[in-house]
C-alpha positions in Angstrom: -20.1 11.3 -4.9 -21.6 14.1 -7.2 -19.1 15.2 -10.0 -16.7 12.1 -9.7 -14.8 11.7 -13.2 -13.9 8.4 -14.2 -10.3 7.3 -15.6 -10.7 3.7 -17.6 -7.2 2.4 -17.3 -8.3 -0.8 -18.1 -5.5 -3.3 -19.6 -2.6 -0.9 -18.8 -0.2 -2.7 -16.3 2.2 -1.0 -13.6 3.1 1.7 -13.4 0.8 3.1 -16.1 -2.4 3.2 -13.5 -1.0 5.1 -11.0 0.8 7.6 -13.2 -2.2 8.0 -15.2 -4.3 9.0 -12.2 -2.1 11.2 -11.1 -1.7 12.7 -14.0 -5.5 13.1 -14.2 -5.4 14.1 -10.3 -3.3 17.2 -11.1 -5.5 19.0 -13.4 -8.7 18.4 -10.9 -9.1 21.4 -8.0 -8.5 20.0 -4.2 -11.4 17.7 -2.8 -12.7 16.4 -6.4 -12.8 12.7 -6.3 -11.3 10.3 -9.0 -12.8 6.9 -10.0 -10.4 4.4 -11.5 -10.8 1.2 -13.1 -7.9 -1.2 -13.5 -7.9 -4.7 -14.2 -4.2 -4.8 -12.8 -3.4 -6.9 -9.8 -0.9 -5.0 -8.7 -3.0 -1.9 -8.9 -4.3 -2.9 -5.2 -0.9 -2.5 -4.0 0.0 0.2 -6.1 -2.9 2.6 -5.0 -2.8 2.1 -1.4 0.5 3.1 -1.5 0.3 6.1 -3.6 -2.4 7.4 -1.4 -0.3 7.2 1.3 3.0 8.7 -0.4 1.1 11.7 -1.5 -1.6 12.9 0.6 -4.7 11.7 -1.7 -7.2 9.7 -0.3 -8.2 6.9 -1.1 -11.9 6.8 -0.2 -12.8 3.0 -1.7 -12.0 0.7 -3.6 -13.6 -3.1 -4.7 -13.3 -5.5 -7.2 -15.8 -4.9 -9.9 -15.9 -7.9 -13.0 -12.9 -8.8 -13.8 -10.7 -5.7 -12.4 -11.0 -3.2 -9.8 -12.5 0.5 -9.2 -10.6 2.5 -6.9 -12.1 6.2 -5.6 -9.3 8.9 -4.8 -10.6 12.4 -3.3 -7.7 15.1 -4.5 -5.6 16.7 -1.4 -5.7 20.3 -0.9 -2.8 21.9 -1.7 -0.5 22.6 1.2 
C-alpha cells in the first residue's frame, strides 16, 4: 500500500477513533489510504459503519496484539 500513513489511536475509546481518523482523513488528497490502530472493541463496529456513512473505504481490517488495524482508502471528492 505505498505511502499509507499510520494514526496510533491506541487507548482512546469511542468516539475518539473514528473522529480522529477522520480528522486525519480530511487533510489527505482522494485515494490515499489510512492505517489505524485501536485497541477499542467497539472500533470494529464503529469503522464499518463510518465507511459506509461517508464514502471511505474500508480496505481491511484484522486484529493485531491486543487491538486492531483498520486500512481506509480516502474517497474522491464528489
Amino acid at each position: 500500500m505505498g505511502d499509507t500513513t499510520t494514526l496510533d489511536v491506541r487507548g482512546m475509546t469511542c468516539p475518539l477513533p473514528v473522529l480522529k481518523a477522520n480528522k486525519a482523513l480530511r487533510s489527505m488528497p482522494a485515494g490515499a489510504t489510512l492505517a489505524v490502530l485501536a485497541t477499542d472493541p467497539a472500533a470494529v463496529k464503529d469503522f464499518h459503519a463510518y465507511a459506509q456513512e461517508t464514502g471511505h473505504e474500508l480496505l481491511a481490517w484484522a486484529e493485531e496484539g491486543e487491538g486492531f488495524r483498520f486500512v481506509l482508502r480516502r474517497r474522491a471528492e464528489p
